[in-house]
C-alpha positions as a LaTeX table, in Angstrom:
\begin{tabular}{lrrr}
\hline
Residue & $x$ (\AA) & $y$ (\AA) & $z$ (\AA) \\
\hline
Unk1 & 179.67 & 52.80 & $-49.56$ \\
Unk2 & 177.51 & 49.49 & $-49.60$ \\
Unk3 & 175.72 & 48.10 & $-52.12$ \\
Unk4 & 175.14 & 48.79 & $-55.94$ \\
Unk5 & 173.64 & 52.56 & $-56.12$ \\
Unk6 & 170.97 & 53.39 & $-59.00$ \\
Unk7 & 171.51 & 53.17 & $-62.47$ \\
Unk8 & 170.85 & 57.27 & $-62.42$ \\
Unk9 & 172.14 & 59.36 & $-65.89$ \\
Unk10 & 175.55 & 60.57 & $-66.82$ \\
Unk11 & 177.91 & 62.73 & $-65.67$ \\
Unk12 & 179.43 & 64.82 & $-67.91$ \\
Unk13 & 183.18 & 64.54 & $-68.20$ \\
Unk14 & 183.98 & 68.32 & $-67.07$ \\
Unk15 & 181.76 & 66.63 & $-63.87$ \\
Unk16 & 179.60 & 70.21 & $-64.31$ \\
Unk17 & 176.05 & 70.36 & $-61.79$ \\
Unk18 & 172.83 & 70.68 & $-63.56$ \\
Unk19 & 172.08 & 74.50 & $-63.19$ \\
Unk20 & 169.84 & 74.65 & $-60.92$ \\
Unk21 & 171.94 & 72.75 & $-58.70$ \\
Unk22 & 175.04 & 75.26 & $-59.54$ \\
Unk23 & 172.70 & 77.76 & $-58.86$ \\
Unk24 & 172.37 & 76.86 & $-55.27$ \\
Unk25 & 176.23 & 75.81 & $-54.37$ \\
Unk26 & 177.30 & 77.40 & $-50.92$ \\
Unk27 & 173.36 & 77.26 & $-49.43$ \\
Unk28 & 174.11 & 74.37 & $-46.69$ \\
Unk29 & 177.43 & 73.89 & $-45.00$ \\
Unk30 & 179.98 & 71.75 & $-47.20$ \\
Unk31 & 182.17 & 69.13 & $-46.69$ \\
Unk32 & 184.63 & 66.49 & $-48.24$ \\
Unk33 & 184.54 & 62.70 & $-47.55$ \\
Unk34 & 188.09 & 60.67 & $-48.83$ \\
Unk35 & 187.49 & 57.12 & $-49.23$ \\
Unk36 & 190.68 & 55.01 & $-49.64$ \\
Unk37 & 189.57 & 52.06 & $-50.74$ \\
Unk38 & 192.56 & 49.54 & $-49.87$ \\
Unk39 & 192.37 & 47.12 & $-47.01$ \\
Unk40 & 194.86 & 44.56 & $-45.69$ \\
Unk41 & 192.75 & 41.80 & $-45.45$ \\
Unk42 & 188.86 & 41.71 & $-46.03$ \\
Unk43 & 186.57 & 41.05 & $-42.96$ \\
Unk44 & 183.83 & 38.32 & $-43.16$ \\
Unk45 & 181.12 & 40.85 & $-42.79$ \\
Unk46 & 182.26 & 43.63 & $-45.48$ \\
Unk47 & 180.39 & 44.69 & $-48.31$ \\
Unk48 & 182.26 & 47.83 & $-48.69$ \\
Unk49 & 183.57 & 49.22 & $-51.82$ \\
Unk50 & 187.23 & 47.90 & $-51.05$ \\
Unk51 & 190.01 & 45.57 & $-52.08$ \\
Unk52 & 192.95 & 43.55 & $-51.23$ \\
Unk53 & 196.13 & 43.67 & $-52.74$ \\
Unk54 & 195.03 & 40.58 & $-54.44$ \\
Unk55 & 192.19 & 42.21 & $-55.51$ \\
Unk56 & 193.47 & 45.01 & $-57.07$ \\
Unk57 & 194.71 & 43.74 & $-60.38$ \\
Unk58 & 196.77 & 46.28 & $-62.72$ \\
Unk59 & 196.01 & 49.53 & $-63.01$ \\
Unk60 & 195.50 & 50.60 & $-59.38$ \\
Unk61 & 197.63 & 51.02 & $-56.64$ \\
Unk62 & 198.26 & 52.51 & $-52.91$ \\
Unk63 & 201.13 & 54.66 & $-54.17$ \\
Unk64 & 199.77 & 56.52 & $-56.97$ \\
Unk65 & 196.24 & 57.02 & $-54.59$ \\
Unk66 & 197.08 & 60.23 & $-53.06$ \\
Unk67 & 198.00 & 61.78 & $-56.21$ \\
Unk68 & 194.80 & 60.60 & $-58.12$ \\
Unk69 & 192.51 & 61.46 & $-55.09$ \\
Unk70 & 194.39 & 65.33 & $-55.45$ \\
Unk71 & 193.17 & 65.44 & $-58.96$ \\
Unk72 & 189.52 & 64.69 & $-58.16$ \\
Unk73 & 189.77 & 67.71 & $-55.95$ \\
Unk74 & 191.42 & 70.05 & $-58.38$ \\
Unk75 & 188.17 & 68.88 & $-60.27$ \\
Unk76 & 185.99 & 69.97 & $-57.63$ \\
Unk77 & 187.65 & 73.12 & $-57.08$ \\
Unk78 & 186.75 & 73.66 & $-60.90$ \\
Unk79 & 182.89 & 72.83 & $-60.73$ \\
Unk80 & 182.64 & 74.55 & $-57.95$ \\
Unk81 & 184.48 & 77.72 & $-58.25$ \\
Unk82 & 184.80 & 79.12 & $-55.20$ \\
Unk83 & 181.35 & 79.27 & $-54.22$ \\
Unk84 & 180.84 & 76.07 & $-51.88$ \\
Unk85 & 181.89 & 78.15 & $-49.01$ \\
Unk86 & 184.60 & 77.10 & $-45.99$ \\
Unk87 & 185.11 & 73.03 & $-45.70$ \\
Unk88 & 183.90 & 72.77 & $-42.42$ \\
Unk89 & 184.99 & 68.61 & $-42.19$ \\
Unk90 & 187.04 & 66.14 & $-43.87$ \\
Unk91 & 186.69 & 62.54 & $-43.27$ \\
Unk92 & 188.77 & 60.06 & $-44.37$ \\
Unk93 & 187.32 & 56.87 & $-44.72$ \\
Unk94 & 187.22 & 52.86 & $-46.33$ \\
Unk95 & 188.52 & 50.57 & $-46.66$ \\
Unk96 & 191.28 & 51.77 & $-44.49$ \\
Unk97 & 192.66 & 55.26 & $-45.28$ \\
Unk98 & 195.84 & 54.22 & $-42.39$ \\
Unk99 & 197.15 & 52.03 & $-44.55$ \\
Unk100 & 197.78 & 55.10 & $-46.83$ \\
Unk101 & 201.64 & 56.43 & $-44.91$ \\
Unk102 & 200.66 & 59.67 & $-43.10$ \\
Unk103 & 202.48 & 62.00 & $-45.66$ \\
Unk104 & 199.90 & 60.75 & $-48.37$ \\
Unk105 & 197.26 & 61.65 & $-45.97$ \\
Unk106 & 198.56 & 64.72 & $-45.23$ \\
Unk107 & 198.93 & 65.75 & $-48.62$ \\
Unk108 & 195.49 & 65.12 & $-49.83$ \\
Unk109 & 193.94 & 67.09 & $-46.97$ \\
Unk110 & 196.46 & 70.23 & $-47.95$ \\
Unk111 & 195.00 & 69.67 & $-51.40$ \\
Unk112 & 191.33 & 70.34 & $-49.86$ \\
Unk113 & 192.93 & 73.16 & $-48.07$ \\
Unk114 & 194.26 & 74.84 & $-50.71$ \\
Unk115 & 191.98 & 73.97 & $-53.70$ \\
Unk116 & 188.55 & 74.54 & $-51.31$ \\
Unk117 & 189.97 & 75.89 & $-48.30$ \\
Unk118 & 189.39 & 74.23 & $-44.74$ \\
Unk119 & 187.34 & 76.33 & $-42.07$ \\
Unk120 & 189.07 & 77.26 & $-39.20$ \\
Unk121 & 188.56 & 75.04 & $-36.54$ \\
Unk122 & 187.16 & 72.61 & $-39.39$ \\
Unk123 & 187.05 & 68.83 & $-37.85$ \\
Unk124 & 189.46 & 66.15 & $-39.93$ \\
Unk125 & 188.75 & 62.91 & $-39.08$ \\
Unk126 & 190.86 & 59.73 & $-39.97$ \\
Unk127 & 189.64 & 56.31 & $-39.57$ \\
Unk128 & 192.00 & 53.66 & $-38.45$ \\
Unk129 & 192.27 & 50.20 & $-37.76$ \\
Unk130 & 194.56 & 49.63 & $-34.83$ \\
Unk131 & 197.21 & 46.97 & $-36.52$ \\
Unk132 & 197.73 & 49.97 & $-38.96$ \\
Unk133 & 198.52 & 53.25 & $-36.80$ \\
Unk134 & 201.02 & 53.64 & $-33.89$ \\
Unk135 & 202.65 & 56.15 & $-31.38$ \\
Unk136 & 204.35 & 57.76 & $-34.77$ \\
Unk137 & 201.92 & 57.85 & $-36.98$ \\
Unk138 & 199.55 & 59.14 & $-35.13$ \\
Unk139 & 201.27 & 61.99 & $-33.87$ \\
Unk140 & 202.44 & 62.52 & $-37.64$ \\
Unk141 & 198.65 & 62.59 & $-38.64$ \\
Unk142 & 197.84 & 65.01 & $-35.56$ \\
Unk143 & 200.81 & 67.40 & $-36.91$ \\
Unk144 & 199.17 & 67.33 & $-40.92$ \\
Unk145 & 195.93 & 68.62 & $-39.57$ \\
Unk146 & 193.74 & 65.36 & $-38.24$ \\
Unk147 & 191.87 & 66.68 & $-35.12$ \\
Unk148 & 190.01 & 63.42 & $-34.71$ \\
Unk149 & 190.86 & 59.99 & $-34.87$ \\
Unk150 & 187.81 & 56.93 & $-35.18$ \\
Unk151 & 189.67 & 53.50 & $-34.38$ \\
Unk152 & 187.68 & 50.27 & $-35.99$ \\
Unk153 & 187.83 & 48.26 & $-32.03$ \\
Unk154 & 184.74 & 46.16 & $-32.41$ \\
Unk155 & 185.18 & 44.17 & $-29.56$ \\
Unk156 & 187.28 & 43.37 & $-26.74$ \\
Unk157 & 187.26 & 39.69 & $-26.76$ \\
Unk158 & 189.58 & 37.50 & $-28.78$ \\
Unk159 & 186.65 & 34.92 & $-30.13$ \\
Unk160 & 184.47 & 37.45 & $-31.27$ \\
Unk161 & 187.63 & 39.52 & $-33.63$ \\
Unk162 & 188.01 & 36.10 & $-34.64$ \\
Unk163 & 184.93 & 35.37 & $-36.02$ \\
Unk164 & 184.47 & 39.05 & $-37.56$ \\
Unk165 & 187.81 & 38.12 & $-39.12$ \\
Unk166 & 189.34 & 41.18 & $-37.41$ \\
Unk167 & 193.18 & 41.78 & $-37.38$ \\
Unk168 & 194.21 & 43.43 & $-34.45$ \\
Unk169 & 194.75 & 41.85 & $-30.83$ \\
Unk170 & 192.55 & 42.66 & $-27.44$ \\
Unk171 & 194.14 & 46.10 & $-25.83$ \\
Unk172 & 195.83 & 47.50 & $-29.09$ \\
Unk173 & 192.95 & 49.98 & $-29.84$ \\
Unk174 & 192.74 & 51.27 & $-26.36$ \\
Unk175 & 196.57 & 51.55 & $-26.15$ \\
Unk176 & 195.90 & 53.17 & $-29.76$ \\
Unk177 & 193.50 & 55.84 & $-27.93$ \\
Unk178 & 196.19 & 56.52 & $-26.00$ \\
Unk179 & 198.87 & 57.35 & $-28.32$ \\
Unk180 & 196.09 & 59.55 & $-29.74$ \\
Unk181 & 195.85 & 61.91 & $-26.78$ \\
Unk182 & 199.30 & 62.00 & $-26.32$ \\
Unk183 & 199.94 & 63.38 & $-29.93$ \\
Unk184 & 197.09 & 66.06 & $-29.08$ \\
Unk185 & 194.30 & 64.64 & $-30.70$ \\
Unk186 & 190.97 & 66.68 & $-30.12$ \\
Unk187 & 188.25 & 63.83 & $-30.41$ \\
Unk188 & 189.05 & 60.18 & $-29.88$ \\
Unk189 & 185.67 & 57.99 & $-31.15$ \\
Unk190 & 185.61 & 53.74 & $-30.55$ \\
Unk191 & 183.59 & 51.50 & $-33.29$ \\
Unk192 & 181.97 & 48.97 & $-31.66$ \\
Unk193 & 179.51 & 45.96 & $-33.07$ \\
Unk194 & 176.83 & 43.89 & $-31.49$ \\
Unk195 & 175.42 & 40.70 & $-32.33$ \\
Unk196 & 178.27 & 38.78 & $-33.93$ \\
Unk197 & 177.36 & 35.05 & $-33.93$ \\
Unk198 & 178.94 & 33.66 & $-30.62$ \\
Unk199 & 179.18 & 36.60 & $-28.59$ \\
Unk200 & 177.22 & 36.12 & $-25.70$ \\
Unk201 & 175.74 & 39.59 & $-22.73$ \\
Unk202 & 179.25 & 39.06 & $-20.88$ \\
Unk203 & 181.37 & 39.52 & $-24.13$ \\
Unk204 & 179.35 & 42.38 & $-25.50$ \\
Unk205 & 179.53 & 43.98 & $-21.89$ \\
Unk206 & 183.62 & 43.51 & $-21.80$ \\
Unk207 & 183.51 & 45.26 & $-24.77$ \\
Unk208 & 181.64 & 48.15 & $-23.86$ \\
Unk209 & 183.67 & 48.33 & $-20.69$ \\
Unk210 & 187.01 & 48.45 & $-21.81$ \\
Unk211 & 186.03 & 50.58 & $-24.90$ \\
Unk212 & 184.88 & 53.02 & $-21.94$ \\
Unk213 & 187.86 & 52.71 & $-20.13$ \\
Unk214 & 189.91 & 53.68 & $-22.84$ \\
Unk215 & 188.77 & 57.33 & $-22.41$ \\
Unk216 & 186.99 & 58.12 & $-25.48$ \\
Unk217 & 184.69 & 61.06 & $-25.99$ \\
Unk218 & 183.00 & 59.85 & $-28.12$ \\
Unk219 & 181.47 & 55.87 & $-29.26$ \\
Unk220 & 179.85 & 54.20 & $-32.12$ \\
Unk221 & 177.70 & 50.94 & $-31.57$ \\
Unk222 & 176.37 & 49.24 & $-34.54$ \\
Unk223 & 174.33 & 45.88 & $-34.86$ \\
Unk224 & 176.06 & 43.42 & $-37.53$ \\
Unk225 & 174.11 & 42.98 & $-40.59$ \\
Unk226 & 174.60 & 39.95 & $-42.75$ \\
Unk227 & 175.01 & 41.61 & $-46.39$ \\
Unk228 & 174.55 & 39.14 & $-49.14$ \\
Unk229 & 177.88 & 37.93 & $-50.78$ \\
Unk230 & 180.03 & 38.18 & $-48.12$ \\
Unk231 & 182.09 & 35.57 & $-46.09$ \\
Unk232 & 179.78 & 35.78 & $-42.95$ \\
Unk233 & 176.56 & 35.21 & $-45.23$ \\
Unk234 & 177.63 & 31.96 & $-46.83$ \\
Unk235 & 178.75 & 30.79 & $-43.29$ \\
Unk236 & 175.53 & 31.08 & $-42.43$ \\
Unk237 & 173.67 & 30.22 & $-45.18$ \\
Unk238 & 175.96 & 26.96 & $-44.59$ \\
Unk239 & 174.86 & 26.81 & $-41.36$ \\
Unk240 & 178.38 & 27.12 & $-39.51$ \\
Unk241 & 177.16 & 30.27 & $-37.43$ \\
Unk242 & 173.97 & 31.46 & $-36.37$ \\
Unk243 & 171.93 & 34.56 & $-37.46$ \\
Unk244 & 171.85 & 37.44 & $-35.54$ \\
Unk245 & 168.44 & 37.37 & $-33.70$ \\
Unk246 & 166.80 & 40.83 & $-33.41$ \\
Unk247 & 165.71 & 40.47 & $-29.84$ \\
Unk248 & 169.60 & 38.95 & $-29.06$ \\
Unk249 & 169.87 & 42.74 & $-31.07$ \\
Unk250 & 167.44 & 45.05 & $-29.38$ \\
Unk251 & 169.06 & 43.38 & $-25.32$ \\
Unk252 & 172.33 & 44.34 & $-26.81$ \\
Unk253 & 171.59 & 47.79 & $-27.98$ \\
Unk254 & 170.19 & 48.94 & $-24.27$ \\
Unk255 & 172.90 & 47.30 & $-22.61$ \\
Unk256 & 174.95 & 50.30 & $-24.55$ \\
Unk257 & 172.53 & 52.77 & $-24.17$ \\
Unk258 & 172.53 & 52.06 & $-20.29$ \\
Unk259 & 175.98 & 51.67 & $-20.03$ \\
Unk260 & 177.40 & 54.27 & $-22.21$ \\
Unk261 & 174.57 & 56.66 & $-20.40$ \\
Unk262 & 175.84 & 55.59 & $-17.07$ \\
Unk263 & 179.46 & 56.64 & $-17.88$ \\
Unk264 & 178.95 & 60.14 & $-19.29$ \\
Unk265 & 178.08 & 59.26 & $-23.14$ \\
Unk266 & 174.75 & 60.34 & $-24.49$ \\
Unk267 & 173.00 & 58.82 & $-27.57$ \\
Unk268 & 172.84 & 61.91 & $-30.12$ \\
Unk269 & 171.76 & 60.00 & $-32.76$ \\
Unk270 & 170.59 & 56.16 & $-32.54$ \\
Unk271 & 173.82 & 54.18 & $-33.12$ \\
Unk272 & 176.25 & 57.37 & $-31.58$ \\
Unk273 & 176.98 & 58.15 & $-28.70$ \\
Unk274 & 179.42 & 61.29 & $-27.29$ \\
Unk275 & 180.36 & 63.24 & $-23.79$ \\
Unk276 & 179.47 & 66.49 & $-24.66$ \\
Unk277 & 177.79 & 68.34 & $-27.79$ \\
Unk278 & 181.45 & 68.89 & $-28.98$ \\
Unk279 & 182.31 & 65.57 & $-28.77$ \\
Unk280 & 179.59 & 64.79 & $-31.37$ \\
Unk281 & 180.75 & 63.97 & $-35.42$ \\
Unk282 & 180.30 & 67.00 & $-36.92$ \\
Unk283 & 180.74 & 65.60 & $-40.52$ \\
Unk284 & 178.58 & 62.44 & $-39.95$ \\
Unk285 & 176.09 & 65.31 & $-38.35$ \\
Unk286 & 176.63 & 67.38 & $-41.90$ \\
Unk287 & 175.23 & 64.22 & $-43.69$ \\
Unk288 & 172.23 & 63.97 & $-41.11$ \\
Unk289 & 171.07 & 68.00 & $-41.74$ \\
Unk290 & 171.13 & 68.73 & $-45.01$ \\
Unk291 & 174.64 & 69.68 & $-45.72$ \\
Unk292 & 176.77 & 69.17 & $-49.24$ \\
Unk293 & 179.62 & 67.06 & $-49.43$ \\
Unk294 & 182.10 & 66.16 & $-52.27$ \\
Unk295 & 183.26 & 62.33 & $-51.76$ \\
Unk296 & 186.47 & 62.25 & $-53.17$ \\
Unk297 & 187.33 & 58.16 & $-54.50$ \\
Unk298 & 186.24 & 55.26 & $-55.62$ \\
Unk299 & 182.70 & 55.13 & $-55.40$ \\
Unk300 & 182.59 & 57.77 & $-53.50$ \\
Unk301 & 179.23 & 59.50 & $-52.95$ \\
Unk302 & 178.56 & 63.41 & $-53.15$ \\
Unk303 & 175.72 & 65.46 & $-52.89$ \\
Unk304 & 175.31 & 69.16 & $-53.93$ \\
Unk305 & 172.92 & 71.39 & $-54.00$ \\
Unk306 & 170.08 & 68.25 & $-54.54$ \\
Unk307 & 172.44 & 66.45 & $-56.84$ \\
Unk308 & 173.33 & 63.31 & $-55.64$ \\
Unk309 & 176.26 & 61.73 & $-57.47$ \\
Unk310 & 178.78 & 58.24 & $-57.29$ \\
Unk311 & 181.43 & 58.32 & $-58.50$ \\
Unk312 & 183.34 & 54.40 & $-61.11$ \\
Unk313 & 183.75 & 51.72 & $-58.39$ \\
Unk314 & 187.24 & 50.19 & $-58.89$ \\
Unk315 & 190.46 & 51.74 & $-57.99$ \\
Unk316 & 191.26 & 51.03 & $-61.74$ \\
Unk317 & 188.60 & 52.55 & $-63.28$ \\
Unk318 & 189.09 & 55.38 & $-61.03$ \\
Unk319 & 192.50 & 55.76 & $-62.22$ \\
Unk320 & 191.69 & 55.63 & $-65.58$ \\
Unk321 & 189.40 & 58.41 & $-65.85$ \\
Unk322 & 191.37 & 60.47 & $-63.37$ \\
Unk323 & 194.35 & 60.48 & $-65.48$ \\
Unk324 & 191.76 & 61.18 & $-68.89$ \\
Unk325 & 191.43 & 64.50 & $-67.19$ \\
Unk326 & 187.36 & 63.31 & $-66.80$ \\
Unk327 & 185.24 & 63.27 & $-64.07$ \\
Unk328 & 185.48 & 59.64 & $-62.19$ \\
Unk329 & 181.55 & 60.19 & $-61.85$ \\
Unk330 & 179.18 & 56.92 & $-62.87$ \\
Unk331 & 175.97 & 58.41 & $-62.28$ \\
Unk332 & 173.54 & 60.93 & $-60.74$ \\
Unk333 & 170.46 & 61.79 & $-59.93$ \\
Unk334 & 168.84 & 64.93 & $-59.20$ \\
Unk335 & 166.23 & 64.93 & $-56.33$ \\
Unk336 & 162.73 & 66.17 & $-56.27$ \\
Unk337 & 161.80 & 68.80 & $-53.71$ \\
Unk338 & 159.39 & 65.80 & $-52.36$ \\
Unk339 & 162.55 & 63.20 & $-51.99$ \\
Unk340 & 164.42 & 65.93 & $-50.57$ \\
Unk341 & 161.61 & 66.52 & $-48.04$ \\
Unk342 & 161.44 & 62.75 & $-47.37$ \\
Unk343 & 165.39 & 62.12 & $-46.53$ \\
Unk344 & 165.22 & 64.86 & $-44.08$ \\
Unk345 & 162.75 & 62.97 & $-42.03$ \\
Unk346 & 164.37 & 60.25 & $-42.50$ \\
Unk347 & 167.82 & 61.23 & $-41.15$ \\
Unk348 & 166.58 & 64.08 & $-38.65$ \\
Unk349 & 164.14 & 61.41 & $-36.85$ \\
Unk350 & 167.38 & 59.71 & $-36.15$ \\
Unk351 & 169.14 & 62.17 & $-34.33$ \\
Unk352 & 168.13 & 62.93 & $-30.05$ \\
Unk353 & 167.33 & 66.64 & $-31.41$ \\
Unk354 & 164.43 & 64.84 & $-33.19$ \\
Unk355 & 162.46 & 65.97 & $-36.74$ \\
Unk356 & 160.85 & 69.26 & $-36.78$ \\
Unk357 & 157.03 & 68.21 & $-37.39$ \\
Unk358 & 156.82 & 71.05 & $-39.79$ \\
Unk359 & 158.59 & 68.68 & $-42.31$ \\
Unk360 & 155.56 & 66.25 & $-42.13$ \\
Unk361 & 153.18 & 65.89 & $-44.68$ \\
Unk362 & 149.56 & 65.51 & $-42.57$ \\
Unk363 & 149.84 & 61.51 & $-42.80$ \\
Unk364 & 153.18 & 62.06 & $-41.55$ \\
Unk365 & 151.49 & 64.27 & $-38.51$ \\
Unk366 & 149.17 & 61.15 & $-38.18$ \\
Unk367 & 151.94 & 58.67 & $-37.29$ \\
Unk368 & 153.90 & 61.10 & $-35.01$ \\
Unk369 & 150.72 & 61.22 & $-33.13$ \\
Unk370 & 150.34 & 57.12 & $-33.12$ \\
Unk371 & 153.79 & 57.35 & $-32.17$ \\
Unk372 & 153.62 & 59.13 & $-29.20$ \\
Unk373 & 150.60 & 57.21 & $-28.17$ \\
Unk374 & 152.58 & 53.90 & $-28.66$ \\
Unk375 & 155.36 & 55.39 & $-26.88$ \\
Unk376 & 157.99 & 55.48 & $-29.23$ \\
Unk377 & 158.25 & 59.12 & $-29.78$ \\
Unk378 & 158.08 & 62.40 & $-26.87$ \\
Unk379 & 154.32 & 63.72 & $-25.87$ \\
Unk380 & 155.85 & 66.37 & $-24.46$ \\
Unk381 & 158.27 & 66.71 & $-27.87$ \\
Unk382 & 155.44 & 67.03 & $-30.40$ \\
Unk383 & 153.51 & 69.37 & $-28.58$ \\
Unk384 & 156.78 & 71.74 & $-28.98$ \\
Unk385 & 156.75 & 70.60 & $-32.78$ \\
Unk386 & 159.52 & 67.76 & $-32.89$ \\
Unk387 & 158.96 & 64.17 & $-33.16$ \\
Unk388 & 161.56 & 62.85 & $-31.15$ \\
Unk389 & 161.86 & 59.03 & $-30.08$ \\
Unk390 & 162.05 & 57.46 & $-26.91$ \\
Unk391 & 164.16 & 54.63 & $-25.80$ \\
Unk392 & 161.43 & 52.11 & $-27.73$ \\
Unk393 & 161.02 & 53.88 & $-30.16$ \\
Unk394 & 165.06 & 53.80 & $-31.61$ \\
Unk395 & 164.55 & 50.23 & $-31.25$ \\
Unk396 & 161.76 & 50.52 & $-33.78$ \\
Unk397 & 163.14 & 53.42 & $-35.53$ \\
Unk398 & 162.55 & 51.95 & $-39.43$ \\
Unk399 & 159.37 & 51.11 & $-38.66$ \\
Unk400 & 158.85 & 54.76 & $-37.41$ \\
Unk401 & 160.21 & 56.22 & $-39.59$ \\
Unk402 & 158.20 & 54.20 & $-42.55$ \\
Unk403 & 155.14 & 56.01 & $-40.97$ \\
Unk404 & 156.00 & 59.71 & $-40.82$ \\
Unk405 & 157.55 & 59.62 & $-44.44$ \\
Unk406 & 154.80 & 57.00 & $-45.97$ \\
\hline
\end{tabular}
């Protein structure tokens, strides 16, 4: 949800695909993405499409959400008439969808149930932060539907939540993981980030450690990026904290990769790590391999059939257009054959399964070749006809990847 998309060209109001696009519905798996767009407070290092109470302003509001979020999938139930196939995940993102009470939740994935119609066995995942969500909640979520719960942690240690401007206190997300297997939740995932200006190898190591012991199947580590216009970027730019130092970054990512590896969690795609194949995030996978997805909010991103689509950015605006009976959409764009060729290597090269070299162009074979012989992709790999990286070479992943798609 980051960052200002392309200008792209209008979406008609009845939010209809361009044909050859509806042509093609129901030809990759399909999914739906909820972003709730409301946070308590904003963190230092957001750029997300979210707001504050005080940010809000008229016209917007947490109550009326679910409601308005039901609507835009009546409207996708229209475009798509029956023909995307099974949901097979919902995720619920932000902002903060927890701050949402469970019954709004629940209501918006019965919507998707009964306007599109949820796969059985489909994966619902809710993120959390863990000052929002407890024992009752979270059992209320598990009994709408949720089978997997993603808790924002971050860290263990009270200086670095600090300076990430983080709510919640040292222990509540583990005793959060808790409550979630206790109310029967399938998959339990940790967030975790690395590289926050004062943390030092011990703090990022606590982290990892009690994240660990907390039971999860399944972990996220990210590196913190410094997005212009946030909190954390004029605090540096002021010189008050440091920047992140890519080497500080590239220790701290094979500190997880060891660690996580040495207690049962294997990297399945560069920043993810999970305890068995089922552990892994099947919707975040969808996005990685090609599927469709509707993303249901504001600014919500979707992608059908090789249209890609965002939808008005503020609550209000949502709102507005909601209730006009018009598609919330801003913009789209409708992908080449060539671009669509070029985001699959892009995302498959990410994932442990690797890139089928057949998606190459022959400079692209040309780099997986210097690749290997630099070591940051499989010999063994590419002569089965994957490009898959090594240890090094997810360290230098962009740079990688800049080669086989250039």
């Amino acid at each position: 949800m980051a960052g200002q998309p392309p200008d792209g060209e209008p979406v008609p109001s009845d939010g209809s695909l361009p044909a050859a696009s509806a042509e093609r519905i129901g030809a990759a798996p399909f999914g739906v993405y909820v972003h709730v767009p409301f946070c308590r407070t904003r963190c230092g290092y957001c750029d997300f499409n979210t707001y504050t109470a005080a940010e809000l302003g008229s016209g917007a509001s947490r109550d009326s959400y679910a409601g308005l979020a039901i609507e835009e999938i009546r409207l996708a139930a229209r475009v798509l008439a029956g023909r995307a196939g099974p949901v097979q995940t919902v995720f619920f993102g932000g902002g903060t969808p927890t701050l949402l009470p469970p019954a709004d939740l629940a209501a918006i994935l019965l919507a998707i149930d009964s306007e599109l119609g949820l796969a059985a066995g489909a994966e619902v995942t809710a993120e959390a932060n863990p000052e929002t969500v407890d024992e009752r909640a979270l059992a209320e979520l598990r009994a709408a539907g949720f089978t997997r719960i993603s808790l924002g942690m971050q860290s263990a240690v009270p200086h670095v939540l600090a300076a990430l401007d983080r709510e919640h206190q040292p222990g509540r997300p583990e005793q959060c993981a808790r409550w979630a297997r206790a109310a029967g939740f399938e998959q339990v995932s940790l967030d975790l980030i690395y590289g926050t200006p004062g943390e030092s190898d011990a703090d990022w190591q606590l982290s990892l450690r009690r994240a660990v012991d907390a039971g999860p199947d399944h972990i996220s580590a990210y590196a913190l990026i410094v997005e212009e216009g946030t909190r954390l970027a004029a605090r540096i730019r002021r010189g008050e904290l440091p920047m992140p130092d890519d080497d500080i970054l590239a220790d701290r990512y094979l500190m997880a990769d060891e660690l996580l590896a040495a207690a049962g969690l294997r990297w399945y795609e560069i920043s993810n790590w999970a305890v068995a194949e089922s552990s892994q995030c099947r919707h975040n996978l969808l996005y990685w391999t090609g599927g469709d997805w509707w993303g249901i909010g504001p600014g919500a991103h979707s992608h059908v059939a090789g249209t890609r689509w965002w939808n008005v950015r503020h609550p209000a605006a949502y709102a507005q257009r909601i209730s006009a009976g018009a598609s919330p959409g801003q913009a789209r764009e409708v992908l080449s054959p060539g671009e669509q060729a070029t985001e699959r290597v892009m995302l498959t090269t990410r994932l442990a399964t690797g890139c089928p070299a057949s998606e190459l162009t022959r400079a692209g074979l040309v780099a997986a070749r210097q690749a290997v012989a630099d070591g940051l992709a499989g010999a063994d790999a590419l002569a089965a006809g994957r490009v898959e990286l090594t240890r090094p070479g997810r360290l230098l992943a962009d740079a990688v990847i800049r080669g086989l798609t250039g």
